[in-house]
TORLUM-469317 format. One record per atom (N, C-alpha, C): residue number from 1; chain; atom name; y, z, x. Coordinates in Angstrom, 1 decimal, always signed. Example, Ala and Ser with C-alpha at 12.3 -4.5 7.8 and 13.67 -1.06 7.14 Angstrom:
<rs>
(1; "A"; "N"; (-5.7; +7.8; +13.2))
(1; "A"; "CA"; (-4.5; +7.8; +12.3))
(1; "A"; "C"; (-3.3; +7.8; +13.2))
(2; "A"; "N"; (-2.2; +7.1; +12.8))
(2; "A"; "CA"; (-1.1; +7.1; +13.7))
(2; "A"; "C"; (+0.0; +7.9; +12.9))
</rs>
This chain:
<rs>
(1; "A"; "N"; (-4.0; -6.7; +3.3))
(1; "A"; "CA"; (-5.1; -7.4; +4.1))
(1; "A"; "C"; (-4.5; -7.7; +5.5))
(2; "A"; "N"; (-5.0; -7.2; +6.4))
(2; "A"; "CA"; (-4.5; -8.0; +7.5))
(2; "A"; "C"; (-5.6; -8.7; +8.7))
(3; "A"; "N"; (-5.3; -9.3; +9.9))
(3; "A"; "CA"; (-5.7; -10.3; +10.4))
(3; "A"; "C"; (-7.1; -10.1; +10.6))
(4; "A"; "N"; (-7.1; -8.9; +11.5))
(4; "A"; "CA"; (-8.3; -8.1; +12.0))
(4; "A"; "C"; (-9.3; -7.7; +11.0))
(5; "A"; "N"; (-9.2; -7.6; +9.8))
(5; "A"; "CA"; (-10.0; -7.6; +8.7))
(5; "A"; "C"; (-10.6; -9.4; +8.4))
(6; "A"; "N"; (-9.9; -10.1; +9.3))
(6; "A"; "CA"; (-10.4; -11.1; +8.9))
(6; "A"; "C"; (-10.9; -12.1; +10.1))
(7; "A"; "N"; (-10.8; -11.4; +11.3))
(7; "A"; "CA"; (-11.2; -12.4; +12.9))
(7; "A"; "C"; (-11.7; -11.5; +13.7))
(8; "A"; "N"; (-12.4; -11.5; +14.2))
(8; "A"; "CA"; (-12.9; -10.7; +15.5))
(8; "A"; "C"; (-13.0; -11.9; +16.8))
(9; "A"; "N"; (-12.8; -10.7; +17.7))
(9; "A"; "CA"; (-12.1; -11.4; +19.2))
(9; "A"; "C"; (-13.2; -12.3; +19.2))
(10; "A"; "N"; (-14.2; -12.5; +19.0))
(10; "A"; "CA"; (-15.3; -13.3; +19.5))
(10; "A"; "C"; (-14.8; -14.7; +18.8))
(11; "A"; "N"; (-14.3; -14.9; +17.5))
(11; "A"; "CA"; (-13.9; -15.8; +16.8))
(11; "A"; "C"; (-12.6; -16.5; +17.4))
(12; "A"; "N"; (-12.4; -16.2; +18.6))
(12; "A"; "CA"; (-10.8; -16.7; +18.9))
(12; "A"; "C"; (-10.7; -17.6; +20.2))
(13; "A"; "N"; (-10.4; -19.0; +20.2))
(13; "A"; "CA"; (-10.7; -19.8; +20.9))
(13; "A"; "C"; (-9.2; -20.3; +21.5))
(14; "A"; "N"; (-9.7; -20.2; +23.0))
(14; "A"; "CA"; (-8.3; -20.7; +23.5))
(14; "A"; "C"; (-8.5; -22.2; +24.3))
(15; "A"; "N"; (-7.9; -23.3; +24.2))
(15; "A"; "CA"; (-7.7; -24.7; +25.5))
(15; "A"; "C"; (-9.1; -25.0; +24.4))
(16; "A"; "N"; (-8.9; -24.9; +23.5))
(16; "A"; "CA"; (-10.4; -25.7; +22.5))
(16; "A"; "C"; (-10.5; -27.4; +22.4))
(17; "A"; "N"; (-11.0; -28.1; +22.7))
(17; "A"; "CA"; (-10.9; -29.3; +23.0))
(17; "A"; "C"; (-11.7; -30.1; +22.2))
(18; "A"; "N"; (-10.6; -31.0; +21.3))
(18; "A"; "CA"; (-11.2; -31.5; +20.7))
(18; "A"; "C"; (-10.6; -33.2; +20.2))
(19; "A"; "N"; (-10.7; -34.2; +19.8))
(19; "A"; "CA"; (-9.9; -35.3; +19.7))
(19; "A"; "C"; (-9.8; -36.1; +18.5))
(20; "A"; "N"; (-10.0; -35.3; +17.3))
(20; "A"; "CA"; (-10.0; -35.9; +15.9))
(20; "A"; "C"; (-10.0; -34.2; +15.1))
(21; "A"; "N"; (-9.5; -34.9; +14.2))
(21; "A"; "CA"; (-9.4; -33.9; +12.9))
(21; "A"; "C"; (-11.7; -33.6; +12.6))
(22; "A"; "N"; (-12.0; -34.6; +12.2))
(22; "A"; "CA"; (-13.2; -34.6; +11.6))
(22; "A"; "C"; (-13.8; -33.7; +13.3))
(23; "A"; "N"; (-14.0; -33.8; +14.6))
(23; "A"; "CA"; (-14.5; -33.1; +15.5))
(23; "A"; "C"; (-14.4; -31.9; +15.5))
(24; "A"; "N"; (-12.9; -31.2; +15.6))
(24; "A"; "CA"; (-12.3; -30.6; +15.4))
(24; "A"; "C"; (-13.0; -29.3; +13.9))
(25; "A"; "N"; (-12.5; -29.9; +12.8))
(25; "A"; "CA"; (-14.1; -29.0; +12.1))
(25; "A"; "C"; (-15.2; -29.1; +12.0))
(26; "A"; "N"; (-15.6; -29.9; +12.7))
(26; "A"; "CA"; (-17.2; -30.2; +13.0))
(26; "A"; "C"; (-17.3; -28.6; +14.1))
(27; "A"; "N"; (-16.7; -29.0; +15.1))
(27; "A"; "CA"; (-17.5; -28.3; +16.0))
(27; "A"; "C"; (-16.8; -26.5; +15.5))
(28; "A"; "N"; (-15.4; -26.3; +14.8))
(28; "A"; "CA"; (-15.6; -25.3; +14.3))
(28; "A"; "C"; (-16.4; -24.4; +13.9))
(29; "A"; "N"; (-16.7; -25.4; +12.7))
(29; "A"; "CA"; (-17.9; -24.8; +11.8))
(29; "A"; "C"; (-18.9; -24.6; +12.0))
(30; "A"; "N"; (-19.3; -25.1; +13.2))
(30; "A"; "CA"; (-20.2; -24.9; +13.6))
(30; "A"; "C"; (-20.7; -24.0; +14.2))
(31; "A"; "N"; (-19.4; -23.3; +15.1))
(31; "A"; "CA"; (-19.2; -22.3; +15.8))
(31; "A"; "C"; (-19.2; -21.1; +15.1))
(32; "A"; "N"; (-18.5; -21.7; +13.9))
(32; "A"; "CA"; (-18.5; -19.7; +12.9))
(32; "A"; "C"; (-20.1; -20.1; +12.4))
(33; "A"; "N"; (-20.6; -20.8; +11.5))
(33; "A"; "CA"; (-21.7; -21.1; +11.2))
(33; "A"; "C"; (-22.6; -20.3; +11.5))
(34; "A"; "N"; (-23.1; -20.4; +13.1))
(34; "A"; "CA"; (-23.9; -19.8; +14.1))
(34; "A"; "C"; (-23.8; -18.2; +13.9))
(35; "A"; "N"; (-22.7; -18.1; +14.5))
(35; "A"; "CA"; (-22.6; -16.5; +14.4))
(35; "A"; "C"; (-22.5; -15.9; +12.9))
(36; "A"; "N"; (-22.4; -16.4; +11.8))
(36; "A"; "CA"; (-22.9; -15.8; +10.6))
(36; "A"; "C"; (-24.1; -16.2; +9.9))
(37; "A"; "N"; (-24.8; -16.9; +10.9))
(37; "A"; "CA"; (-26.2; -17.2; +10.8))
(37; "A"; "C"; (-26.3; -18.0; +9.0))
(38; "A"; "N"; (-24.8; -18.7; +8.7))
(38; "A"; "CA"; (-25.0; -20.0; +8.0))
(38; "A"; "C"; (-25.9; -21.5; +8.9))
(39; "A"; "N"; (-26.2; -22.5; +7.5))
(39; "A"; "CA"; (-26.3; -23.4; +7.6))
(39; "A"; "C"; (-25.1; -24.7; +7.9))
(40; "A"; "N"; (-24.8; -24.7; +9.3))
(40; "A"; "CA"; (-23.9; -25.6; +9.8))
(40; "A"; "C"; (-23.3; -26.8; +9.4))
(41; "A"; "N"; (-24.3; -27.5; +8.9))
(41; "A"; "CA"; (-23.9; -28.7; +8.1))
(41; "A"; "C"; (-23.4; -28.6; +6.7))
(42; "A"; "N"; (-24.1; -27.5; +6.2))
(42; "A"; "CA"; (-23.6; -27.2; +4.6))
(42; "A"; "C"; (-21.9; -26.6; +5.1))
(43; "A"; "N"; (-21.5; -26.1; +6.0))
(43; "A"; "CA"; (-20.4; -24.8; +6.0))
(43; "A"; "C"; (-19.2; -26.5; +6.5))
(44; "A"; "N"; (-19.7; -27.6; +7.4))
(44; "A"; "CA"; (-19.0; -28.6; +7.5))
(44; "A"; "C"; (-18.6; -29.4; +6.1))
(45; "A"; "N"; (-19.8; -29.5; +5.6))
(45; "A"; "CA"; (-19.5; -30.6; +4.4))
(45; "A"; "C"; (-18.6; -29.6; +3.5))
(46; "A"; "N"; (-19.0; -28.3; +2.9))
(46; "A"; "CA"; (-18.1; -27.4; +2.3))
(46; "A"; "C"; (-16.1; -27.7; +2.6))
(47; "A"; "N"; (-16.2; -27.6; +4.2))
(47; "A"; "CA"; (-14.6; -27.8; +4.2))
(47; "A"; "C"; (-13.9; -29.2; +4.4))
(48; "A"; "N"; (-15.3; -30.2; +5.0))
(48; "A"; "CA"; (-14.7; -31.5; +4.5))
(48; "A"; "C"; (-14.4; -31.9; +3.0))
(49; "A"; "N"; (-15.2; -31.3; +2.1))
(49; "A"; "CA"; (-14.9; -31.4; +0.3))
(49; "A"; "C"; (-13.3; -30.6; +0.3))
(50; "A"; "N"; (-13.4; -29.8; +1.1))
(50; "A"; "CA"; (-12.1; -29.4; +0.5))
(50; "A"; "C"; (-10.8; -30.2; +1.1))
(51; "A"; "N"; (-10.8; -30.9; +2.2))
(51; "A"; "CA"; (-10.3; -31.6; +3.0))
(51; "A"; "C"; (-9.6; -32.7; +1.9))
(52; "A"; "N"; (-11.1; -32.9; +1.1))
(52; "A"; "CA"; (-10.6; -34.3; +0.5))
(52; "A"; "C"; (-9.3; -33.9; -0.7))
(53; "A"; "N"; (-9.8; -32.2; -1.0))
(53; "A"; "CA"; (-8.5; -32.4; -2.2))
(53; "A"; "C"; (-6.9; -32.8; -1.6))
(54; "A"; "N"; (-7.2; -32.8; -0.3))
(54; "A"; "CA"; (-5.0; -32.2; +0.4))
(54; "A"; "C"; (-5.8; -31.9; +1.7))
(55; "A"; "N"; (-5.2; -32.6; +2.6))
(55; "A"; "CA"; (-5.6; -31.8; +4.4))
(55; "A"; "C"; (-4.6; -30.3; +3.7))
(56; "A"; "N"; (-5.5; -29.4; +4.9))
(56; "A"; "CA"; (-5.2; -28.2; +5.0))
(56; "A"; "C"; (-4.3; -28.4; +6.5))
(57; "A"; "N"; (-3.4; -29.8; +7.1))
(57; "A"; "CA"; (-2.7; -29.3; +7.7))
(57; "A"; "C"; (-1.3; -28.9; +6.9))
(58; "A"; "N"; (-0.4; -27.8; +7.5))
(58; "A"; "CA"; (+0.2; -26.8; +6.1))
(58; "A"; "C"; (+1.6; -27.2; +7.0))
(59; "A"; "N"; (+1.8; -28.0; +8.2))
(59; "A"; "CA"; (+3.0; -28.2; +8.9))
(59; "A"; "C"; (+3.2; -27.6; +10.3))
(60; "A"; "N"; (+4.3; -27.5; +10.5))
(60; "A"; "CA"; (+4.6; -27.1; +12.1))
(60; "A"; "C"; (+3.5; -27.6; +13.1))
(61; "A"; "N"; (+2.2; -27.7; +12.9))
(61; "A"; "CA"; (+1.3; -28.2; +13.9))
(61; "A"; "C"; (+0.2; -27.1; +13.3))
(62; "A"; "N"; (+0.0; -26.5; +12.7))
(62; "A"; "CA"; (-1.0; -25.8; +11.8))
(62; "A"; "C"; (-1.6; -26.1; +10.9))
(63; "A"; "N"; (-3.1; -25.9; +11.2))
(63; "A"; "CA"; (-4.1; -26.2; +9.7))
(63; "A"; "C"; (-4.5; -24.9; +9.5))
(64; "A"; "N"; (-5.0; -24.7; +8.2))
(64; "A"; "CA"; (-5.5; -24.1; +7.8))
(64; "A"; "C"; (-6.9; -24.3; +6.9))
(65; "A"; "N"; (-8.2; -24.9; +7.7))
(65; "A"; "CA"; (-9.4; -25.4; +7.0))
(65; "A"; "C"; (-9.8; -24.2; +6.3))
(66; "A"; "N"; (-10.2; -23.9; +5.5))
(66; "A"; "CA"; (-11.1; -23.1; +4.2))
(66; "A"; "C"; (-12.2; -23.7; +3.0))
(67; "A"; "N"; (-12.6; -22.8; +3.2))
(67; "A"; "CA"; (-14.1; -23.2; +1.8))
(67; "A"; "C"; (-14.7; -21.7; +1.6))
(68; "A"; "N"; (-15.5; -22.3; +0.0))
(68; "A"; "CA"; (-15.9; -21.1; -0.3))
(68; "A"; "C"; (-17.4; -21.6; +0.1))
(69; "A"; "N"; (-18.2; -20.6; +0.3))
(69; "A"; "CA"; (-19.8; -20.9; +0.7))
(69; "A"; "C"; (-20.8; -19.7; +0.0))
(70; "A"; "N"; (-21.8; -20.4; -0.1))
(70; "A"; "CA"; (-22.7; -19.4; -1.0))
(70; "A"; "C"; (-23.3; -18.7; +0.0))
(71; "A"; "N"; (-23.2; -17.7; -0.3))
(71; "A"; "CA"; (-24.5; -16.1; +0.6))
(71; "A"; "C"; (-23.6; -15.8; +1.2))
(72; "A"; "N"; (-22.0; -15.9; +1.6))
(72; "A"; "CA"; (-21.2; -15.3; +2.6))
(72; "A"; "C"; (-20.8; -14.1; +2.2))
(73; "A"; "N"; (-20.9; -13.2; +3.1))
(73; "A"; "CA"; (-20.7; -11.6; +2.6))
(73; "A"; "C"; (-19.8; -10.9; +2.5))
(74; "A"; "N"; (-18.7; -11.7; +3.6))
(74; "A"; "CA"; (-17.3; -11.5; +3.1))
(74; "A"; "C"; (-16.4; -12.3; +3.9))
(75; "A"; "N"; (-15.2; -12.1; +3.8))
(75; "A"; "CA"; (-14.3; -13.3; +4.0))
(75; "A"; "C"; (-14.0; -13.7; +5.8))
(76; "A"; "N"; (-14.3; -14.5; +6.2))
(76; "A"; "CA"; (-14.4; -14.6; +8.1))
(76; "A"; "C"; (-13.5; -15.8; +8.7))
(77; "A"; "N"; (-12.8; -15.4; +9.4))
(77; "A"; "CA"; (-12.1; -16.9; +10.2))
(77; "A"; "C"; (-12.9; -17.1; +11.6))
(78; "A"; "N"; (-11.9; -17.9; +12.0))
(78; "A"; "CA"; (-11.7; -18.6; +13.4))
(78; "A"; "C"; (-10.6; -18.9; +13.5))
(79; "A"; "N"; (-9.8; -18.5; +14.9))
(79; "A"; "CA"; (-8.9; -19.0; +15.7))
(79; "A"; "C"; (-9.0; -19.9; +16.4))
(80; "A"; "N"; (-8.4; -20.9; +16.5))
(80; "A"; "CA"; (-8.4; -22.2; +17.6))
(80; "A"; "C"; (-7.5; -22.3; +18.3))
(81; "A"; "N"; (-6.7; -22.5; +19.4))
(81; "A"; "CA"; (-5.1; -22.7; +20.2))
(81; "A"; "C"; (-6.2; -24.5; +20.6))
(82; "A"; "N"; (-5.8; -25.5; +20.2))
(82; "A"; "CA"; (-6.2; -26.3; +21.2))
(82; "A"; "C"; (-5.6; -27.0; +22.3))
(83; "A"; "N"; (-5.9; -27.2; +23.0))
(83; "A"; "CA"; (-5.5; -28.1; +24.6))
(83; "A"; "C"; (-4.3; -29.0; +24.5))
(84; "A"; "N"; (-4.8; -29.6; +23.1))
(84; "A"; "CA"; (-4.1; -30.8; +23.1))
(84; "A"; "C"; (-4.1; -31.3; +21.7))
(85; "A"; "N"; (-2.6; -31.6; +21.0))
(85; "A"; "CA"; (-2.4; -31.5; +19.5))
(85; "A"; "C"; (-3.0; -33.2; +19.0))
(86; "A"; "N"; (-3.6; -32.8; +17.8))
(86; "A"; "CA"; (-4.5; -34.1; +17.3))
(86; "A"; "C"; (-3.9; -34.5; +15.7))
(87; "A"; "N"; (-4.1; -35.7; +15.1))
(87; "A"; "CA"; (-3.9; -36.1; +14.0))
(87; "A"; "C"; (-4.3; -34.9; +13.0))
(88; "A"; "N"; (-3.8; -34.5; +12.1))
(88; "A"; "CA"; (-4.9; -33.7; +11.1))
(88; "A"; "C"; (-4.2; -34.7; +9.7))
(89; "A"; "N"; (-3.5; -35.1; +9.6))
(89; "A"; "CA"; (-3.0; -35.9; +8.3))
(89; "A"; "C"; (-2.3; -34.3; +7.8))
(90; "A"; "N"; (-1.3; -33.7; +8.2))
(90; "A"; "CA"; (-0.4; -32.8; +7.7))
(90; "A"; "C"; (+0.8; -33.2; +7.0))
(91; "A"; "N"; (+1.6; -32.5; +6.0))
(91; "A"; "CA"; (+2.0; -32.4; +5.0))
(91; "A"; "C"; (+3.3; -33.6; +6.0))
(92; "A"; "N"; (+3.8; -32.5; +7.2))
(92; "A"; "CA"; (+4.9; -33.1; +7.7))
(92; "A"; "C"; (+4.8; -34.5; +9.1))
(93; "A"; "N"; (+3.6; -35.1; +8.8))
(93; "A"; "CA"; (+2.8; -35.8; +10.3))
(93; "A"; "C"; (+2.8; -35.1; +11.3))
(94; "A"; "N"; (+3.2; -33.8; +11.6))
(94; "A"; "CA"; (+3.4; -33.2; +12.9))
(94; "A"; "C"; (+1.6; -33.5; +13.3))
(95; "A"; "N"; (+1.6; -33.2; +14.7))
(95; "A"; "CA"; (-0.2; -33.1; +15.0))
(95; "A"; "C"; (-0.1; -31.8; +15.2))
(96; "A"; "N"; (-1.6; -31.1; +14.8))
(96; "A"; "CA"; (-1.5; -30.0; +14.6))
(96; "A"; "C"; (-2.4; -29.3; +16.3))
(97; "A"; "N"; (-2.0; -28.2; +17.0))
(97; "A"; "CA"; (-2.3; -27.5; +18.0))
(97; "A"; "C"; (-2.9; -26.1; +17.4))
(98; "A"; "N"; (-2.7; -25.8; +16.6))
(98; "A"; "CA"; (-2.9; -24.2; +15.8))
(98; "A"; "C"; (-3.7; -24.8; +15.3))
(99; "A"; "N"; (-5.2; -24.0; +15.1))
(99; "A"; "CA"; (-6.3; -23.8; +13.5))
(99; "A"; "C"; (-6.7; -22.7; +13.0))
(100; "A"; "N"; (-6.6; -22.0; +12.1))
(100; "A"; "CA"; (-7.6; -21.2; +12.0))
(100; "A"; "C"; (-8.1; -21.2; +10.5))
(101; "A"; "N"; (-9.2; -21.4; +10.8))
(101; "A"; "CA"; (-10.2; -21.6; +9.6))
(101; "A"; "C"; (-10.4; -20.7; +8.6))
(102; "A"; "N"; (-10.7; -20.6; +7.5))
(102; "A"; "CA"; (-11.0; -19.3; +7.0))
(102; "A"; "C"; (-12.4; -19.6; +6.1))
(103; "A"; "N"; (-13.5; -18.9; +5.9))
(103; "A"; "CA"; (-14.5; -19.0; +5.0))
(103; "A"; "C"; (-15.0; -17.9; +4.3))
(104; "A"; "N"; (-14.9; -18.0; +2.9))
(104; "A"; "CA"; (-14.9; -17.0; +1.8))
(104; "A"; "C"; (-16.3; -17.0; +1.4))
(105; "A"; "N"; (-16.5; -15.7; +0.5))
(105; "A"; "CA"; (-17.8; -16.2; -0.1))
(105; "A"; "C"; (-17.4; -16.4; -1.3))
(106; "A"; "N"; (-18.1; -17.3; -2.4))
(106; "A"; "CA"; (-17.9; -18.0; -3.6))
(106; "A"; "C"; (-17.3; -17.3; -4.6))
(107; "A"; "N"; (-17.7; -15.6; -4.4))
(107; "A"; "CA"; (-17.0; -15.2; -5.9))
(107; "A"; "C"; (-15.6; -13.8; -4.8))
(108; "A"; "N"; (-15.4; -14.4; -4.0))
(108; "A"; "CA"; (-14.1; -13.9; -3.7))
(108; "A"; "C"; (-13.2; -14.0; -4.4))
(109; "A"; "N"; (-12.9; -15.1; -4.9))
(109; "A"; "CA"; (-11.7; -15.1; -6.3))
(109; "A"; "C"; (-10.2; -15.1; -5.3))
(110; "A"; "N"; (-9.2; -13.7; -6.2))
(110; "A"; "CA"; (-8.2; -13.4; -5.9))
(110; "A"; "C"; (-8.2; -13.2; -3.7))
(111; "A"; "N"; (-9.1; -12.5; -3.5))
(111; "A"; "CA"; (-9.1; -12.1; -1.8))
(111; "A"; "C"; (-9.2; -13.3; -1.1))
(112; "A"; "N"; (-9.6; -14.3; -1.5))
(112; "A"; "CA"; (-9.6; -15.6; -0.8))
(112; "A"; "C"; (-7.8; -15.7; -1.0))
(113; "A"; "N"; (-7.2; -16.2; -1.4))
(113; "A"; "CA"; (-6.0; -16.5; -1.7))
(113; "A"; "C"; (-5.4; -15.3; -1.2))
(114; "A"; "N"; (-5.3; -14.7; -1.0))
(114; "A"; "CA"; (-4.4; -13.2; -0.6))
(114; "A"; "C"; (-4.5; -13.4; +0.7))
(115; "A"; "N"; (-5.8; -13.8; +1.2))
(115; "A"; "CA"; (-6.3; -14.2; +2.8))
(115; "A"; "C"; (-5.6; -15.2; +3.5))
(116; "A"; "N"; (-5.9; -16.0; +2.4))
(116; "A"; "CA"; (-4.9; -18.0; +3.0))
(116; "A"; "C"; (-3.4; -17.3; +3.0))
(117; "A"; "N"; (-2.8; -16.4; +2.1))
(117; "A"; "CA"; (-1.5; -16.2; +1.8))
(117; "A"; "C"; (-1.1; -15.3; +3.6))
(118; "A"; "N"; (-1.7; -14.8; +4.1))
(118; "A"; "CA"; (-1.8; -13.9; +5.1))
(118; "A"; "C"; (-1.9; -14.5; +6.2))
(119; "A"; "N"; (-2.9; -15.3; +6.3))
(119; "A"; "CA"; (-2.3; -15.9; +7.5))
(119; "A"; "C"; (-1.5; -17.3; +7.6))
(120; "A"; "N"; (-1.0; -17.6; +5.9))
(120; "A"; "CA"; (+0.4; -18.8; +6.2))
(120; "A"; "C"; (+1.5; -18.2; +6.8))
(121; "A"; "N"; (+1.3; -16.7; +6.6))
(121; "A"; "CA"; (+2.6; -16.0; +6.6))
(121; "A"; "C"; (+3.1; -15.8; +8.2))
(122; "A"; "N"; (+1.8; -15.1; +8.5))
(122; "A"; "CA"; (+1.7; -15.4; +10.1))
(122; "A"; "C"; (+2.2; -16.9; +11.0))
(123; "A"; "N"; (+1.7; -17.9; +10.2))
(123; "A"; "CA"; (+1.4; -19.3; +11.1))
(123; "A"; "C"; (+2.8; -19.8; +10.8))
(124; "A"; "N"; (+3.6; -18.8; +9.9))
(124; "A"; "CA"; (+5.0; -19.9; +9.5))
(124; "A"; "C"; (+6.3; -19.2; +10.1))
(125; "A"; "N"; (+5.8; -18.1; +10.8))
(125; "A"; "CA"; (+6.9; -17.6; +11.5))
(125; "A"; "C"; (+7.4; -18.3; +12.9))
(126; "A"; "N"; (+8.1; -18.3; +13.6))
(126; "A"; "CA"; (+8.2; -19.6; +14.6))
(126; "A"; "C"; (+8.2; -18.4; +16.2))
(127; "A"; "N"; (+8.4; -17.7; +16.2))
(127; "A"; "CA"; (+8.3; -16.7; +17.2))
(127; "A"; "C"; (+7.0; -16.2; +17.5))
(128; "A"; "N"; (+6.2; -16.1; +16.1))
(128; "A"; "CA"; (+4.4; -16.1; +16.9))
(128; "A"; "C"; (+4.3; -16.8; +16.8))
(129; "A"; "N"; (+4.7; -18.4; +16.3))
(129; "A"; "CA"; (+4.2; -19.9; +17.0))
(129; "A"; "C"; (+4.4; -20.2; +18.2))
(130; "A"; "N"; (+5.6; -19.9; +18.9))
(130; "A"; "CA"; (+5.9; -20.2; +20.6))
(130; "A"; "C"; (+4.7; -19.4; +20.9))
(131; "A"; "N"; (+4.7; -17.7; +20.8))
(131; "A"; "CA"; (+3.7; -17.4; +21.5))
(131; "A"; "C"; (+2.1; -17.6; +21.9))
(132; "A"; "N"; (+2.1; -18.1; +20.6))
(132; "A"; "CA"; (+0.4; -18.4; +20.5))
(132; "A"; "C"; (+0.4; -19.9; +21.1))
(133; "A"; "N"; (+1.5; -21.1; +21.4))
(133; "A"; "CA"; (+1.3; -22.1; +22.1))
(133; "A"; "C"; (+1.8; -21.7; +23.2))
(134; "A"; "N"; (+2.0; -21.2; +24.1))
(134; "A"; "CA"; (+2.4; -20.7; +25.3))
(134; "A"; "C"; (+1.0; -19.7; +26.0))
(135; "A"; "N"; (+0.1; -18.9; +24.8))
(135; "A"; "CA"; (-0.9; -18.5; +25.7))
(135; "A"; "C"; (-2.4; -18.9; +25.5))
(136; "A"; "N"; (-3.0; -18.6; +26.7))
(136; "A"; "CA"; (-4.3; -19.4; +27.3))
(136; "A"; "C"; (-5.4; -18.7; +27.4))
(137; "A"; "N"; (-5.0; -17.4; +27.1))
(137; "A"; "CA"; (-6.3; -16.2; +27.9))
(137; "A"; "C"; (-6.5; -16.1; +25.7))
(138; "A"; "N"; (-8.1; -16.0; +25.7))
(138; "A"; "CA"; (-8.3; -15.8; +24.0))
(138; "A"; "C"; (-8.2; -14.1; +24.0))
(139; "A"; "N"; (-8.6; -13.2; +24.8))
(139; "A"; "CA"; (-8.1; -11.7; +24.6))
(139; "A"; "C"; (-6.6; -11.4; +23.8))
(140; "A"; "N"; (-5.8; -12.1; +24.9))
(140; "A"; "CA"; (-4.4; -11.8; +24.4))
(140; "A"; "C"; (-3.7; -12.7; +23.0))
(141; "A"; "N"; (-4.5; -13.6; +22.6))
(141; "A"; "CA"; (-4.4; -14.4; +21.4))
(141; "A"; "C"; (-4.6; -13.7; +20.4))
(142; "A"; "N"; (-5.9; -12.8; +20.6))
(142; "A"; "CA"; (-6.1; -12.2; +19.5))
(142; "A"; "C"; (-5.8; -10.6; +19.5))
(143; "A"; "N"; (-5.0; -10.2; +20.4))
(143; "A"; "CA"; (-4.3; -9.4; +20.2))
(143; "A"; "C"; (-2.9; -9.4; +19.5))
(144; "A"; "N"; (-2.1; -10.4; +20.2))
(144; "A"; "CA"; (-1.0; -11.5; +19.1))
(144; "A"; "C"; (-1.7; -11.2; +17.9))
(145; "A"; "N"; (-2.7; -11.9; +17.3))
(145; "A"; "CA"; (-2.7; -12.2; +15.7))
(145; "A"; "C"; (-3.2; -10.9; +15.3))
(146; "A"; "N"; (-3.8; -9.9; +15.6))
(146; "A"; "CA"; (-4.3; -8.7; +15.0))
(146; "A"; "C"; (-3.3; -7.2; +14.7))
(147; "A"; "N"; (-1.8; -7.7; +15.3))
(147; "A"; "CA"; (-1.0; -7.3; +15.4))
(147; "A"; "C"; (-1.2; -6.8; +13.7))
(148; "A"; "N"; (-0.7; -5.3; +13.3))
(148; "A"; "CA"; (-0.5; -4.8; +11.9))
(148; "A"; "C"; (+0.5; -5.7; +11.3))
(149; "A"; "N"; (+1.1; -5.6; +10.3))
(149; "A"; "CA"; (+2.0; -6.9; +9.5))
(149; "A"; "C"; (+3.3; -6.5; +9.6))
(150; "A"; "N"; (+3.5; -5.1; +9.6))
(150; "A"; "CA"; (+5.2; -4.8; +10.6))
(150; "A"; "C"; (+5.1; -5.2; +11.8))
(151; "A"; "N"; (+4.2; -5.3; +12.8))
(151; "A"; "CA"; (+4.6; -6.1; +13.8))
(151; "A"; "C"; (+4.6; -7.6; +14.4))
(152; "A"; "N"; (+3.7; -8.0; +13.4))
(152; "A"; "CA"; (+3.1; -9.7; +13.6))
(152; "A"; "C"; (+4.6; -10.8; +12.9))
(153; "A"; "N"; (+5.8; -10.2; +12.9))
(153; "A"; "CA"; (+6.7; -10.9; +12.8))
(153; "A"; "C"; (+7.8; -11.0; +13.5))
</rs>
C-alpha cells in the first residue's frame, strides 16, 4: 500500500492554521467530510471517540487521527503541515506540527491497519520529517509523501 493510494493532492494542506487539538479535527474533518460528501459532524464525533481511547498524537510532533465510518468506500486521508505546533496530548508532550488523518470504511478490517502502519512508517523517519517541516507550497508536500516506499525513506 502506498501513500498515493491513500491522499490525493487536493487532500494536502500546507501553513494550516489552527490553535487546539479539538479545532484542529474539527475543521479537518470537516474538510475530508465535504469532499467525500460525508456527514461532518458524525466523521468529527467518530475520531473524537477514538481520541478518547489514547490521542493519536504517535510523537516527534505527529498525529495520526483515524476512525472507521459507515458508507465509506474506501480508505482516504488528509495531510496537514501546520503553521504552528499545538497541544495534541502525545505520547512524548512534544506539540504536534504534522497530521494526517486517515478514514476507513467500517469493514476494512486488516487494510485499515496496514494503512496506519504506512504512514507511521513514513512519519517516523526523521529526514522526511525535516522535509515536510521545512516546506510550504502543498504541490511539493504531496509529492514528498507520494514518493513509492523505496524512495519515501
Amino acid at each position: 500500500m502506498e501513500i498515493e493510494d491513500l491522499l490525493s493532492a487536493e487532500h494536502v494542506l500546507a501553513d494550516f492554521r489552527a490553535s487546539s487539538k479539538k479545532q484542529t479535527i474539527q475543521a479537518l474533518s470537516r474538510k475530508l467530510a465535504d469532499t467525500l460528501s460525508l456527514d461532518s459532524r458524525m466523521v468529527f464525533d467518530k475520531l473524537l471517540e477514538r481520541e478518547r481511547l489514547g490521542s493519536t498524537g504517535v510523537g516527534k510532533g505527529v498525529a495520526i487521527p483515524h476512525a472507521r465510518i459507515d458508507g465509506l468506500e474506501r480508505i482516504t486521508g488528509l495531510f496537514a503541515r501546520l503553521a504552528s505546533p499545538i497541544d495534541f496530548d502525545s505520547v512524548d508532550d512534544v506539540p504536534v506540527d504534522i497530521v494526517f488523518m486517515l478514514l476507513a470504511p467500517t469493514d476494512a478490517g486488516a487494510d485499515h491497519l496496514k494503512a496506519l502502519a504506512r504512514i507511521s512508517r513514513l512519519l517516523r523517519d526523521e529526514k522526511t520529517l525535516a522535509k515536510l517541516r521545512v516546506t510550504s507550497d502543498a504541490s511539493a508536500l504531496y509529492a514528498m509523501l507520494a514518493q513509492p516506499t523505496s524512495n519515501a525513506a
